[in-house]
mmCIF file of the C-alpha atoms, coordinates in Angstrom:
data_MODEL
# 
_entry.id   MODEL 
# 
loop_
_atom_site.group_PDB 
_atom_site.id 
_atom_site.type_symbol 
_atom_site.label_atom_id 
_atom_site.label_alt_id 
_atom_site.label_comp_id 
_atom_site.label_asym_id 
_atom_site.label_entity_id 
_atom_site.label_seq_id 
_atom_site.pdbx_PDB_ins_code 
_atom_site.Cartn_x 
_atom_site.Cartn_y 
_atom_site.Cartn_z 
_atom_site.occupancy 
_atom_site.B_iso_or_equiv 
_atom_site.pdbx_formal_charge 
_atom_site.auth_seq_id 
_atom_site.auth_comp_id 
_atom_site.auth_asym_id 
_atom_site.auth_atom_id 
_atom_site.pdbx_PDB_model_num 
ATOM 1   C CA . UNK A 1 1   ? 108.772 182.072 68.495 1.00 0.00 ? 1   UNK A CA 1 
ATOM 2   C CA . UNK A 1 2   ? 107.521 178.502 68.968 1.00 0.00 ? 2   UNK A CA 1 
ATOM 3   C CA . UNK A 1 3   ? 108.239 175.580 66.498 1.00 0.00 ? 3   UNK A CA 1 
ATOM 4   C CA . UNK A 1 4   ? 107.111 172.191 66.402 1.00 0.00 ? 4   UNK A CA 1 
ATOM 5   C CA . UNK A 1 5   ? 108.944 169.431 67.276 1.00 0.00 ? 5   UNK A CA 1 
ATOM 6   C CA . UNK A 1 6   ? 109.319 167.097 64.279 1.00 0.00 ? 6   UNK A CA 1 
ATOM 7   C CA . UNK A 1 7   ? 110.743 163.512 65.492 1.00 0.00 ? 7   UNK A CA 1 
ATOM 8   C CA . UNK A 1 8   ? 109.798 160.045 64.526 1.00 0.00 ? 8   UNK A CA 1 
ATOM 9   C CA . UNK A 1 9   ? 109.013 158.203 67.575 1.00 0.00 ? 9   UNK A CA 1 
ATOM 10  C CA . UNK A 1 10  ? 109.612 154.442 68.488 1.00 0.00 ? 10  UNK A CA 1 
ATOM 11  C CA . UNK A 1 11  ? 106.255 153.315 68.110 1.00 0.00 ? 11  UNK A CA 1 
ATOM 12  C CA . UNK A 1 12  ? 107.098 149.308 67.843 1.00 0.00 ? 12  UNK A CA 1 
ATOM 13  C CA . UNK A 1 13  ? 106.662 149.218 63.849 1.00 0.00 ? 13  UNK A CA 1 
ATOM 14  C CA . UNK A 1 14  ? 109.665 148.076 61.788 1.00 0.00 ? 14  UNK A CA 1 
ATOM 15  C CA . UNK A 1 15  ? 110.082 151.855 60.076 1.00 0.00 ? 15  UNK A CA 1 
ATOM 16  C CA . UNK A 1 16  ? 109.278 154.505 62.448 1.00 0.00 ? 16  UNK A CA 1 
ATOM 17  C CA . UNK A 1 17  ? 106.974 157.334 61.454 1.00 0.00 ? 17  UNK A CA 1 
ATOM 18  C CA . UNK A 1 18  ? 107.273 161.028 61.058 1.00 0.00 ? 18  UNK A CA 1 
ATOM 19  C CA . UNK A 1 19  ? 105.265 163.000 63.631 1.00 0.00 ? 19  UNK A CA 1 
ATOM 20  C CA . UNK A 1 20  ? 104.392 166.860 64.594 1.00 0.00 ? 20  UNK A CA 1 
ATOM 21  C CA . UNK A 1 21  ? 103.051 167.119 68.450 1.00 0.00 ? 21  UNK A CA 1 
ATOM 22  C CA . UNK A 1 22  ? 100.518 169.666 68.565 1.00 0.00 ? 22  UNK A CA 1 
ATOM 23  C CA . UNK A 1 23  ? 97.535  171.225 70.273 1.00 0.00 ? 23  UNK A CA 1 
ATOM 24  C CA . UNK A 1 24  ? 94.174  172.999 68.970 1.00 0.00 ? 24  UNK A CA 1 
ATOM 25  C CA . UNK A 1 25  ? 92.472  175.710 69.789 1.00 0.00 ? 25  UNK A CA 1 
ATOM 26  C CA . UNK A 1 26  ? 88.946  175.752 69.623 1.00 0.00 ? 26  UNK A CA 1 
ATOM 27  C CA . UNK A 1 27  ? 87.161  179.371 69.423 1.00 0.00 ? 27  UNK A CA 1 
ATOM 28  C CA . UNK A 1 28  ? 83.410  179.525 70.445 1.00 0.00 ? 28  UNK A CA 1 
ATOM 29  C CA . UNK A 1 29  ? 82.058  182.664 69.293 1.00 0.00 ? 29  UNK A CA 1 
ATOM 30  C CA . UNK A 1 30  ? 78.771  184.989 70.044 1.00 0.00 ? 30  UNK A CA 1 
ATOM 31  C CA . UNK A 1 31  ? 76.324  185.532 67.408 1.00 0.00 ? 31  UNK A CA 1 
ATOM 32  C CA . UNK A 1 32  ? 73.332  187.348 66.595 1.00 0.00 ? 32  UNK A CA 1 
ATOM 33  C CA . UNK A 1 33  ? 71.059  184.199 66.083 1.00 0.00 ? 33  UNK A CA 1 
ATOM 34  C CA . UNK A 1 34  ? 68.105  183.724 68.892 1.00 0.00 ? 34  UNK A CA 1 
ATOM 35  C CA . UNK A 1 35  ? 68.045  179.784 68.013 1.00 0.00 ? 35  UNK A CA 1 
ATOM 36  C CA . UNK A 1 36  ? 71.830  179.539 68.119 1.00 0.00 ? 36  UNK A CA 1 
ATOM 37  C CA . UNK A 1 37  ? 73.645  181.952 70.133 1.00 0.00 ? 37  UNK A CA 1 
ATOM 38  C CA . UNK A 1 38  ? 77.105  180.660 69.565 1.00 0.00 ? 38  UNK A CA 1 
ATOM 39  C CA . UNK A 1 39  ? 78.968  178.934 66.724 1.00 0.00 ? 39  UNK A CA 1 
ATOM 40  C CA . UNK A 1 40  ? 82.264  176.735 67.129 1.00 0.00 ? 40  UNK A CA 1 
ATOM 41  C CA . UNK A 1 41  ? 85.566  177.257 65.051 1.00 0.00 ? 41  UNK A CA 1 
ATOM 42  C CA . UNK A 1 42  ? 89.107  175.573 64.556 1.00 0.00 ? 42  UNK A CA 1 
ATOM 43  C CA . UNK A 1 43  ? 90.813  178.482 65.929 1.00 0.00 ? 43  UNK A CA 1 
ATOM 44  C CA . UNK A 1 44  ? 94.660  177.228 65.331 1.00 0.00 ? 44  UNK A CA 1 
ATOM 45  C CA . UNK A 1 45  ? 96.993  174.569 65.310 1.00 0.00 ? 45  UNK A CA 1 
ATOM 46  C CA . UNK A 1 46  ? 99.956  175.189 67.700 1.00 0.00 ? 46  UNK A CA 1 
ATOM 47  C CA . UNK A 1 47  ? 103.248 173.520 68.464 1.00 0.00 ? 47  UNK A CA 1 
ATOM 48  C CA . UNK A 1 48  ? 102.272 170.853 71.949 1.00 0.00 ? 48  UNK A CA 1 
ATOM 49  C CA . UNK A 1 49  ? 104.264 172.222 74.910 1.00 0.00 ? 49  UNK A CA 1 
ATOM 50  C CA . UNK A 1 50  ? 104.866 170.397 78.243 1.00 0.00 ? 50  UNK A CA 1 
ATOM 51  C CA . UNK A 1 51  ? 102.909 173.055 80.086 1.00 0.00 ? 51  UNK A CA 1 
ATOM 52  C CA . UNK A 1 52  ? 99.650  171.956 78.549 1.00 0.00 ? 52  UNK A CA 1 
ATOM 53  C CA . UNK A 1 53  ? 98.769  168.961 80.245 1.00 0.00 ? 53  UNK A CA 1 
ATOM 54  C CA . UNK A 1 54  ? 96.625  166.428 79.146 1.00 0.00 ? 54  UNK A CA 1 
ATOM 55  C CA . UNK A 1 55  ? 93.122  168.335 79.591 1.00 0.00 ? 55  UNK A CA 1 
ATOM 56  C CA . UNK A 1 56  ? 91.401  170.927 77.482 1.00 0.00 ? 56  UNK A CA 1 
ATOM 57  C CA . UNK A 1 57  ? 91.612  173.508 79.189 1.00 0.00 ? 57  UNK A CA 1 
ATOM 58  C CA . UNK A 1 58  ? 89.827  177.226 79.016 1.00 0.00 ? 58  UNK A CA 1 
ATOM 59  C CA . UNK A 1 59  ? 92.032  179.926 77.820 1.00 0.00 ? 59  UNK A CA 1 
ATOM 60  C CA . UNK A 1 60  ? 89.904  183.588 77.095 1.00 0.00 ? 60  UNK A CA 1 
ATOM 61  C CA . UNK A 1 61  ? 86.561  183.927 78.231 1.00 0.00 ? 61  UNK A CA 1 
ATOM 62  C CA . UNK A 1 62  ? 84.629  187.086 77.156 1.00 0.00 ? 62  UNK A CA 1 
ATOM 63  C CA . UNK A 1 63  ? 81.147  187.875 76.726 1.00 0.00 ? 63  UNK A CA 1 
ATOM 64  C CA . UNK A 1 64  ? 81.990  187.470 73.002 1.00 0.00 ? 64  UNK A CA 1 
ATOM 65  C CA . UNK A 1 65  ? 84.014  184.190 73.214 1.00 0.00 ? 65  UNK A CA 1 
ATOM 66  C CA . UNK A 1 66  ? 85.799  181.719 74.342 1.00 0.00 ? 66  UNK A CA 1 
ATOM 67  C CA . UNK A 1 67  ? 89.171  179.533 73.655 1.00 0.00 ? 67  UNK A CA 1 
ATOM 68  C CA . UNK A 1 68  ? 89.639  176.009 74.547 1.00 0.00 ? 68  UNK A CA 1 
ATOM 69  C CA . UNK A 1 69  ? 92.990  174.445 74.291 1.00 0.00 ? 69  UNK A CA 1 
ATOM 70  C CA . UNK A 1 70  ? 93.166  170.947 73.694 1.00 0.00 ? 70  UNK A CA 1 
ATOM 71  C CA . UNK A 1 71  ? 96.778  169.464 73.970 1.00 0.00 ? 71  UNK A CA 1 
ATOM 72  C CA . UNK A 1 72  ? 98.096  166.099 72.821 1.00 0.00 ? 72  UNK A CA 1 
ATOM 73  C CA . UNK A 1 73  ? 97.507  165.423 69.003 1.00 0.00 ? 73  UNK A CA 1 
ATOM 74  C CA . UNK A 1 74  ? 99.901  163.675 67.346 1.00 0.00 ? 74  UNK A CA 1 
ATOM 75  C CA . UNK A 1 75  ? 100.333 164.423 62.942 1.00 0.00 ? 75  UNK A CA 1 
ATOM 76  C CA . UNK A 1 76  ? 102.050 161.468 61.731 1.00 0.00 ? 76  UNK A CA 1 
ATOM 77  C CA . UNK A 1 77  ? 103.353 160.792 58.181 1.00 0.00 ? 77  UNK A CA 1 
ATOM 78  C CA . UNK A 1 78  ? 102.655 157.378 56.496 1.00 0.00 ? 78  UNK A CA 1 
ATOM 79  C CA . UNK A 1 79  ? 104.164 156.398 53.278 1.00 0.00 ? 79  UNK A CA 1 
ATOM 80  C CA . UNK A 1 80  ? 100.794 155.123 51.904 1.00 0.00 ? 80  UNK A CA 1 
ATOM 81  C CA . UNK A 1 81  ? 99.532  158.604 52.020 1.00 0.00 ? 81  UNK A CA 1 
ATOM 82  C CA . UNK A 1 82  ? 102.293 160.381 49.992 1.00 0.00 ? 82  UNK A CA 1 
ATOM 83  C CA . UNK A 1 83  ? 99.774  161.333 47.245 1.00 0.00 ? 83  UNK A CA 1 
ATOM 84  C CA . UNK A 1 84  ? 97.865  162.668 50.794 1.00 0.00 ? 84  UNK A CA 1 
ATOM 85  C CA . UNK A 1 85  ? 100.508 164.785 51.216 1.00 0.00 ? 85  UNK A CA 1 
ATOM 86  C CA . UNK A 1 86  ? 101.623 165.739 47.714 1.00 0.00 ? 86  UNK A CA 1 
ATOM 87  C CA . UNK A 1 87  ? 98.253  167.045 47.413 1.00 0.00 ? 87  UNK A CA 1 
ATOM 88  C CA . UNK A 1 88  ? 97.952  169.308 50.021 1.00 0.00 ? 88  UNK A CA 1 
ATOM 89  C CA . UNK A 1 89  ? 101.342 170.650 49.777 1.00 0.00 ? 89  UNK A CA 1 
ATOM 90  C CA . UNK A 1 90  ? 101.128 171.815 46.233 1.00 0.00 ? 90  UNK A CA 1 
ATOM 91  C CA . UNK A 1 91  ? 98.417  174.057 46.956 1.00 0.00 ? 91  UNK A CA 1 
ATOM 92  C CA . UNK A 1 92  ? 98.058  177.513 47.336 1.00 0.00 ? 92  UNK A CA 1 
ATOM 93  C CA . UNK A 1 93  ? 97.861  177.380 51.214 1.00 0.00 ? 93  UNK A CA 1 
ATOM 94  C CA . UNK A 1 94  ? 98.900  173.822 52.816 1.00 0.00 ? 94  UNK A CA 1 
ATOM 95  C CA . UNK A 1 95  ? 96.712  173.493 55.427 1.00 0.00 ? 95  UNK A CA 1 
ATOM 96  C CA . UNK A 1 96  ? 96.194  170.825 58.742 1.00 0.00 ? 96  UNK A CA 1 
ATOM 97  C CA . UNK A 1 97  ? 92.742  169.731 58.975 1.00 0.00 ? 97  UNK A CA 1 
ATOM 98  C CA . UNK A 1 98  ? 90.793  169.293 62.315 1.00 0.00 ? 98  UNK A CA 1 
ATOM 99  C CA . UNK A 1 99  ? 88.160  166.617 62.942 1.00 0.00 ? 99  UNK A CA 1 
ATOM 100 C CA . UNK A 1 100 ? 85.997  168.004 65.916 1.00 0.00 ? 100 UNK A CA 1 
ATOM 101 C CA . UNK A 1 101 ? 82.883  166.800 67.253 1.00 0.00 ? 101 UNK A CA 1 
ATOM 102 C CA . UNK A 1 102 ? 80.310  168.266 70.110 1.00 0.00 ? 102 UNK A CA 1 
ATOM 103 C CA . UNK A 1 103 ? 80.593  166.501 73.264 1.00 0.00 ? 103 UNK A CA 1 
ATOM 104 C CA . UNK A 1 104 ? 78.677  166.805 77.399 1.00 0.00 ? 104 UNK A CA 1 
ATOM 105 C CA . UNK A 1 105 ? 81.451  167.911 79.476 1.00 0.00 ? 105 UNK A CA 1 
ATOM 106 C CA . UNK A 1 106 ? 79.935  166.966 82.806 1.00 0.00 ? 106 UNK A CA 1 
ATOM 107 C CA . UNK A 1 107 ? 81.897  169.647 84.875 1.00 0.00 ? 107 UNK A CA 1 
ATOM 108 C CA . UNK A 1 108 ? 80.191  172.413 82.833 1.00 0.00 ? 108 UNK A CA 1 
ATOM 109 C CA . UNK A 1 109 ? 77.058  170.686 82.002 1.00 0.00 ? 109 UNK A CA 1 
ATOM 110 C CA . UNK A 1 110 ? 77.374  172.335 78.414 1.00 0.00 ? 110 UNK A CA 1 
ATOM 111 C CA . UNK A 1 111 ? 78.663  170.778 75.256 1.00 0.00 ? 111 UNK A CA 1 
ATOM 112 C CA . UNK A 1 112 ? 82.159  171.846 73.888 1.00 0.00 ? 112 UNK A CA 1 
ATOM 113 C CA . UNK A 1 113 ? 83.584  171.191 70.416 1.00 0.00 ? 113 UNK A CA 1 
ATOM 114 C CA . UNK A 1 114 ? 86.371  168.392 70.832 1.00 0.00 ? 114 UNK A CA 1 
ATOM 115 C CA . UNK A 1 115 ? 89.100  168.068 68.135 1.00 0.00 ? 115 UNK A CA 1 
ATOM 116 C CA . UNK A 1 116 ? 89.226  164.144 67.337 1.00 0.00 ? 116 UNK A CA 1 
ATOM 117 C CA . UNK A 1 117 ? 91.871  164.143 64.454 1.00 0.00 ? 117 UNK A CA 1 
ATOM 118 C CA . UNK A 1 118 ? 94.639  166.372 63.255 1.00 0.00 ? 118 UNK A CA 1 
ATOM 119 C CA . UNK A 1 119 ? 95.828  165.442 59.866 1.00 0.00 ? 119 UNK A CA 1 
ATOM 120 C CA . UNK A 1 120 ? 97.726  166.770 56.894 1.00 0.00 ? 120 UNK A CA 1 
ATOM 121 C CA . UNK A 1 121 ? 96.521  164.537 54.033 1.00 0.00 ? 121 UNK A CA 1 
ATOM 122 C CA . UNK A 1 122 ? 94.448  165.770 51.500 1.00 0.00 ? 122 UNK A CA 1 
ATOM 123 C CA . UNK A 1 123 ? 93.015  162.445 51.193 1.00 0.00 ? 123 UNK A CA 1 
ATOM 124 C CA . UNK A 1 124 ? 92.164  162.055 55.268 1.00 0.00 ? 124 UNK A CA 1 
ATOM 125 C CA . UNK A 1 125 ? 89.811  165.585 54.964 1.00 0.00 ? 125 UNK A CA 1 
ATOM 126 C CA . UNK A 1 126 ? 88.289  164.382 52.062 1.00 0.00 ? 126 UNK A CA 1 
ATOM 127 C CA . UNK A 1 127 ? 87.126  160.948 53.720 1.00 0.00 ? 127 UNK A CA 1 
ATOM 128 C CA . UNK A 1 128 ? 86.189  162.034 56.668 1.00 0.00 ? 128 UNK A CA 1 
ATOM 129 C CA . UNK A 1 129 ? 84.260  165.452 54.786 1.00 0.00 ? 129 UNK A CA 1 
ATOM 130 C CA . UNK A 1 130 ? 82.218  162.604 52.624 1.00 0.00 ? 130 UNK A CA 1 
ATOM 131 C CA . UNK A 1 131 ? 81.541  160.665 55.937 1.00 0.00 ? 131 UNK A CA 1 
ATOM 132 C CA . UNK A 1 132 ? 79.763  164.123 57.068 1.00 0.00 ? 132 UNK A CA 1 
ATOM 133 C CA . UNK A 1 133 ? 82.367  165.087 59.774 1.00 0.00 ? 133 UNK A CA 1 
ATOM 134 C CA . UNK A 1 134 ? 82.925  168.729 60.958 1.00 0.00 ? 134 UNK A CA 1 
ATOM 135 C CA . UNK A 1 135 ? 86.466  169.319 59.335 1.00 0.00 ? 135 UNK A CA 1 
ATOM 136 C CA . UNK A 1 136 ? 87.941  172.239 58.875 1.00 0.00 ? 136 UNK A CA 1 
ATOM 137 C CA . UNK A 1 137 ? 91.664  173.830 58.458 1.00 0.00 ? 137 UNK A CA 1 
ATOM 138 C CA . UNK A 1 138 ? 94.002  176.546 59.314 1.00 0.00 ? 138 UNK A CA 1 
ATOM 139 C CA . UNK A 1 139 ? 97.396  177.313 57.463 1.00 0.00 ? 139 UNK A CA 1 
ATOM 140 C CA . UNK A 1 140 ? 100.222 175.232 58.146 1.00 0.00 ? 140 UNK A CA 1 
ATOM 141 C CA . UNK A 1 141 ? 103.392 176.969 59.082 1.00 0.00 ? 141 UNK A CA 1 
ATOM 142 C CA . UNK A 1 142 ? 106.387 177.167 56.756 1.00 0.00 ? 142 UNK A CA 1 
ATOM 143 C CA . UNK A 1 143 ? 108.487 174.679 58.830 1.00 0.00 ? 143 UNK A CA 1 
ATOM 144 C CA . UNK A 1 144 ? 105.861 171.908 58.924 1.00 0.00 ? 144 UNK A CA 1 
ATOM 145 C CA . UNK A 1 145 ? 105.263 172.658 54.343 1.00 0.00 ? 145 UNK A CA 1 
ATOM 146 C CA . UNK A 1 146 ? 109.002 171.955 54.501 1.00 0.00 ? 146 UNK A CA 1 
ATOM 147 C CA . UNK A 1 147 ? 108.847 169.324 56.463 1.00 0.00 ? 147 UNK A CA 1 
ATOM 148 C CA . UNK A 1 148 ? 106.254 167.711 55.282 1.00 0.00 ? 148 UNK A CA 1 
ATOM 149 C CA . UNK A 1 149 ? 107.610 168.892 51.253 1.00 0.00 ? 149 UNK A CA 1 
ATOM 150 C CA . UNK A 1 150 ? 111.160 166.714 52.208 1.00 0.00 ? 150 UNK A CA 1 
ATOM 151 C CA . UNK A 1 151 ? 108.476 163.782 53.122 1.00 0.00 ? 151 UNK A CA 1 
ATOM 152 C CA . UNK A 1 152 ? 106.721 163.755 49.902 1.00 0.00 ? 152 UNK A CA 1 
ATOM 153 C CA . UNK A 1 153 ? 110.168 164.009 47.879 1.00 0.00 ? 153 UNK A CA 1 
ATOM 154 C CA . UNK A 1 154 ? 111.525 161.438 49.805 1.00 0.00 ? 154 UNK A CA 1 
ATOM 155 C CA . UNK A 1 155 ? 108.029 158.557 49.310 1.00 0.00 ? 155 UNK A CA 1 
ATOM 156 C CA . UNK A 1 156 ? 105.945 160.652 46.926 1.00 0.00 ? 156 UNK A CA 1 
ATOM 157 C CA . UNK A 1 157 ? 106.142 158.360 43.075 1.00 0.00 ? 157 UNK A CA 1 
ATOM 158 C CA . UNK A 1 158 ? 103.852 160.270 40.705 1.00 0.00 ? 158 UNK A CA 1 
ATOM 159 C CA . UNK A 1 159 ? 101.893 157.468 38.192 1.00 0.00 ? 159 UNK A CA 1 
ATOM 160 C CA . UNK A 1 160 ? 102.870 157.485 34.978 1.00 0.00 ? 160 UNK A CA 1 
ATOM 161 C CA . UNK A 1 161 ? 99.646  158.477 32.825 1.00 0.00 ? 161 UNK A CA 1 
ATOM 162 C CA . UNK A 1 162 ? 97.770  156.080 31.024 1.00 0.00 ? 162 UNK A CA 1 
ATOM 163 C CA . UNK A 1 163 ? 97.039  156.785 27.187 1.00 0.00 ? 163 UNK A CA 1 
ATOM 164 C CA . UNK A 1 164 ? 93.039  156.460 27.480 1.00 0.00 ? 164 UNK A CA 1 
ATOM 165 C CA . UNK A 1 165 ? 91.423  154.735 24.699 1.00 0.00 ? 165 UNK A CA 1 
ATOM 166 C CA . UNK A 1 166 ? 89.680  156.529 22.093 1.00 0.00 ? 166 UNK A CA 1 
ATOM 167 C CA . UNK A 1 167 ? 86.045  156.496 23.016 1.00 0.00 ? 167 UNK A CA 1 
ATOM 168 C CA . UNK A 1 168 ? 85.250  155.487 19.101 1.00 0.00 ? 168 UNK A CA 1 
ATOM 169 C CA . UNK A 1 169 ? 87.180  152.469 20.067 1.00 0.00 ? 169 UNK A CA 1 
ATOM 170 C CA . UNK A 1 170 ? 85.184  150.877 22.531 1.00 0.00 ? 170 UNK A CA 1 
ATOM 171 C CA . UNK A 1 171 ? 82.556  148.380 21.836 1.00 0.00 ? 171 UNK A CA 1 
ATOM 172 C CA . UNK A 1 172 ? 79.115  149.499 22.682 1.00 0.00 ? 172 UNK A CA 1 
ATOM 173 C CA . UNK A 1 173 ? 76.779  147.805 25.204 1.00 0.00 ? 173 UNK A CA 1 
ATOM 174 C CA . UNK A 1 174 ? 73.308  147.799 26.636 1.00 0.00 ? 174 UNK A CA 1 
ATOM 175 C CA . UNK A 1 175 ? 72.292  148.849 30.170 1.00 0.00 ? 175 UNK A CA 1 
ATOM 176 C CA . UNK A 1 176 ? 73.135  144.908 30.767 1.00 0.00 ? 176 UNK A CA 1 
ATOM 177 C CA . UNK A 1 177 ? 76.466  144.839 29.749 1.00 0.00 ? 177 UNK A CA 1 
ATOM 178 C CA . UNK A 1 178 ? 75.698  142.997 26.429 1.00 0.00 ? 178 UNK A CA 1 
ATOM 179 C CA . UNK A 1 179 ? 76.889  143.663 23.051 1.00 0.00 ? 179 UNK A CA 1 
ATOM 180 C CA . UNK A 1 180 ? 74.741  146.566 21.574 1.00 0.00 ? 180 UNK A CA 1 
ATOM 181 C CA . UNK A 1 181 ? 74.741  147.100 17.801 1.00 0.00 ? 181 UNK A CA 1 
ATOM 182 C CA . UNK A 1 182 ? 73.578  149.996 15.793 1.00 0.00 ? 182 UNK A CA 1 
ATOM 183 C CA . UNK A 1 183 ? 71.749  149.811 12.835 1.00 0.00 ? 183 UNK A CA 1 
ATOM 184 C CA . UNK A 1 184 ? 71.300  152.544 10.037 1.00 0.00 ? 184 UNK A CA 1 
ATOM 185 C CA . UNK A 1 185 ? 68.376  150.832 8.442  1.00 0.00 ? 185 UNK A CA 1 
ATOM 186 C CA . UNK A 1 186 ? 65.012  153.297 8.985  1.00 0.00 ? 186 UNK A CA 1 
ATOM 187 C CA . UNK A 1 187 ? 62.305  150.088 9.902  1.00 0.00 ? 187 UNK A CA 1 
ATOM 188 C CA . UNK A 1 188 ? 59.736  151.397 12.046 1.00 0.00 ? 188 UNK A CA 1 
ATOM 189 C CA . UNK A 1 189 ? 58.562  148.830 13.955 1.00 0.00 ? 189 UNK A CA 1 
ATOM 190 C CA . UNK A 1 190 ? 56.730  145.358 12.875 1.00 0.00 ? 190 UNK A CA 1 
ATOM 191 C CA . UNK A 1 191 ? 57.158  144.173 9.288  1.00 0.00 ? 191 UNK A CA 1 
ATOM 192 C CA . UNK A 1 192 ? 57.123  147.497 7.231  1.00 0.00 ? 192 UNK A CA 1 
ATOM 193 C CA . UNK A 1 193 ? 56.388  151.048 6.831  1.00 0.00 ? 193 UNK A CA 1 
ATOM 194 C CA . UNK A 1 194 ? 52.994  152.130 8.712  1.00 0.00 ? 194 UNK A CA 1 
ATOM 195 C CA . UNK A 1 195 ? 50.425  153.774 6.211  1.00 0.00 ? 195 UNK A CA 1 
# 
């Protein structure tokens, strides 16, 4: 079984940072489309071993896919992402989410999908998801939702919520942002009542 290693490396800032070494496959599969024969996929997230390298590399080849391994992604925890991290591990299925973008790859004069990002904040995905990024997600493991669980009960402060203001409350104003006021009287314009 494989595992991740979880350590907080000395990075130079005053309070060093959780982190999860990892690698991601890519999966590029056949399909039955005669504009677009193939379609790109996160395939997994997987614990970084030594015996990677530093280079995506090409794992399966088939007439029906491919798998490209690309090793070297550091997950780090920061404290001003706790609610990040709160939200994605009280969901149903706490995920990582992959940023991945087509690039040339010279040697094979094609264009693979390269992972740019590997995050576990909620709040990352939905950034870079608004900023029209390819992001998608694959189940996180149990030992990275505890992990990352003991993070947000160690930095995680949920707000206290606010008593909202009655809307009848409020005072009422124009499209401007000046006072409005509301009238009961039934005056149709000018000085009267048309006949």
């Amino acid at each position: 079984m494989s595992y991740f290693l979880m350590q907080s490396p000395d990075n130079g800032d005053a309070v060093p940072r959780p982190c999860l070494n990892v690698a991601v496959v890519m999966l590029r599969e056949r399909i039955d489309n005669r504009w677009q024969p193939w379609r790109w996929s996160l395939g997994d997230v997987v614990p970084h071993e030594n015996g990677f390298g530093t280079e995506p590399r090409l794992l399966v080849k088939s007439d029906a896919e491919e798998r490209w391994l690309h090793p070297g992604f550091n997950v780090e925890l920061h404290r001003g992402d706790a609610e990040g991290y709160y939200l994605n591990v009280t969901t149903a299925q706490p995920c990582f989410w992959v940023v991945w973008r087509m690039q040339e790859v010279a040697a094979l004069a094609d264009e693979i999908a390269v992972p740019q990002i590997v995050t576990l904040s909620y709040h990352d995905a939905g950034r870079w998801l608004d900023a029209q990024e390819s992001v998608e997600q694959v189940p996180a493991p149990p030992g990275v939702v505890q992990w990352m669980q003991a993070f947000v009960d160690q930095h995680h402060v949920l707000e206290a919520k606010r008593r909202q203001r009655p809307q009848s409350f409020k005072t009422l104003e124009d499209r401007f942002g000046n006072p409005a006021r509301v009238s009961t009287d039934k005056t149709l314009g000018g000085d009267g009542p048309h006949g």
